[in-house]
N, C-alpha and C positions, 0 to 999 in steps of 0.2 A: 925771209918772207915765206920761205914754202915750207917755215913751221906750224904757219896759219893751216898749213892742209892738213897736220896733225890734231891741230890742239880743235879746230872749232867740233870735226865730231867727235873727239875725246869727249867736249863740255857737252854735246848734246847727247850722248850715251848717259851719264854723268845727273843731266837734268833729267830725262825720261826716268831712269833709277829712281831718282829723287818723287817724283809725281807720282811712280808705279807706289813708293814705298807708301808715300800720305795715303792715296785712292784706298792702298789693303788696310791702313788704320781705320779710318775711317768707316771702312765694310765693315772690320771686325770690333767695330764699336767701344774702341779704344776712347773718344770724345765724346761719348754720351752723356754722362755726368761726369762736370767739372766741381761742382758745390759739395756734394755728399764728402767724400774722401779727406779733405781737410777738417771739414767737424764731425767726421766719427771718433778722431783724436783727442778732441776735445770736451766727449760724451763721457760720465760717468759709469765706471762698474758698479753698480751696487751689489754684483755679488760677491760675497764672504771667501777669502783665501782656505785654499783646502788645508786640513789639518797637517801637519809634519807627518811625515812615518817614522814608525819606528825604525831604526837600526838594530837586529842582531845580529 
């Protein structure tokens, strides 16, 4: 039983971590655009492959 005096604020150091971590995503505008990033992969290059070099 007075492993509960461990573990509950272990889990709530644990959860705060957890909250701090999303809140700085979130600041740092990690979820701003979800849409763009999956269809730029999708987007054509139309531009032309650079020529070989030569080797001497």
């Amino acid at each position: 039983m007075t492993i509960l005096l461990f573990l509950i604020p272990i889990s709530l150091l644990l959860l705060a971590a957890a909250i701090g971590a999303f809140v700085w995503a979130v600041r740092r505008g990690q979820f701003d655009d979800l849409d763009t990033p999956p269809l730029d992969m999708l987007r054509d290059d139309d531009r032309p492959a650079p020529p070989p070099r030569d080797r001497d």
